[in-house]
C-alpha positions in Angstrom: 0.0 0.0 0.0 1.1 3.4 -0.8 2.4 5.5 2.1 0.0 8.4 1.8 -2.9 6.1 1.4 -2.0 4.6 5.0 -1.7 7.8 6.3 -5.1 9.1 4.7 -6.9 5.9 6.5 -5.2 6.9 9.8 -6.0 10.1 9.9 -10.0 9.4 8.9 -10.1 6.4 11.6 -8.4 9.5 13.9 -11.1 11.8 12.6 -13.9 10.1 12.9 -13.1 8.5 16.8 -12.5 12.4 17.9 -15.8 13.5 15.7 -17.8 11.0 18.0 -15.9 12.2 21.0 -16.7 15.9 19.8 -20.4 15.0 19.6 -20.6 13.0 22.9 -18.8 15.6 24.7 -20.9 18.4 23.9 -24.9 17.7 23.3 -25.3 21.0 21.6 -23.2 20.0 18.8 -23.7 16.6 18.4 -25.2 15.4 14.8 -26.1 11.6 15.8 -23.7 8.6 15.7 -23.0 8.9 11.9 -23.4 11.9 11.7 -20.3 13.1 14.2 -18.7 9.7 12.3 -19.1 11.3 8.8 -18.2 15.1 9.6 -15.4 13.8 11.6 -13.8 11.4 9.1 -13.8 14.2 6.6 -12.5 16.5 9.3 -9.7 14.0 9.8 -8.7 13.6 6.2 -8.5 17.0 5.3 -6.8 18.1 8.8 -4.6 15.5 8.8 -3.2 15.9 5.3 -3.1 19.8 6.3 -0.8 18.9 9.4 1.1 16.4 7.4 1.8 19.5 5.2 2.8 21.6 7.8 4.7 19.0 9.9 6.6 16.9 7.3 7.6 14.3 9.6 3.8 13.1 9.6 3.7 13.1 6.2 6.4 9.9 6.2 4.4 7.5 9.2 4.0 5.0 6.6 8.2 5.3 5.0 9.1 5.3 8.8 6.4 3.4 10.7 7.5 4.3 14.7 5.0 4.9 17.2 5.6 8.5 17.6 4.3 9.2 14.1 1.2 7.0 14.5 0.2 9.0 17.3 0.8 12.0 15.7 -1.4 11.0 12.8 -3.9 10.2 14.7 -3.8 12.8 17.6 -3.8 15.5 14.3 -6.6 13.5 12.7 -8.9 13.3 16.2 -8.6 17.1 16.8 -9.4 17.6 13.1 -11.9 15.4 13.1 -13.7 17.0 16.2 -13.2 20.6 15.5 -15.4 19.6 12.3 -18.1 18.1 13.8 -18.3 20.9 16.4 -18.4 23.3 13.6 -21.0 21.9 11.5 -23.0 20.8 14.8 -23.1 24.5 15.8 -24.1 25.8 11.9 -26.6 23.4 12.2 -27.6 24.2 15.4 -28.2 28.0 14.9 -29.9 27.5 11.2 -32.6 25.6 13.2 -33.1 27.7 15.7 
């Protein structure tokens, strides 16, 4: 498998864990189980190839798989992930209101 595709699943696995933990944190953003799973994956993705990006040593977990990079991919994918899903939570929030 190609190195950026491992990190890509990582980072969405990441994303998608801290969109649920986003969601289930805070009831006023919270979009329903696949919702915060959805918003948070794509959170993670995006966020994570951002970080990867601006932190190049991310960017090689999958050249130089140690466990310090793993974490890193997925700590930057789980914040991603739930500073989505807290965004789109409160849009949605406020356009119902």
């Amino acid at each position: 498998m190609s190195g950026m595709l491992i990190n890509l699943i990582i980072q969405i696995i990441g994303g998608a864990i801290g969109g649920n933990v986003a969601g289930g944190a805070a009831k006023n953003v919270d979009l329903g189980t696949l919702g915060n799973t959805i918003a948070g994956a794509i959170g993670g993705g995006v966020g994570g190839q951002i970080l990867g990006m601006v932190i190049p040593m991310l960017a090689n977990s999958a050249a130089t798989p140690d466990i310090g990079t793993i974490i890193g991919q997925v700590a930057g994918g789980g914040v991603a992930g739930a500073v989505l899903t807290a965004i789109v939570g409160a849009l949605k929030n406020r356009t119902a209101a």
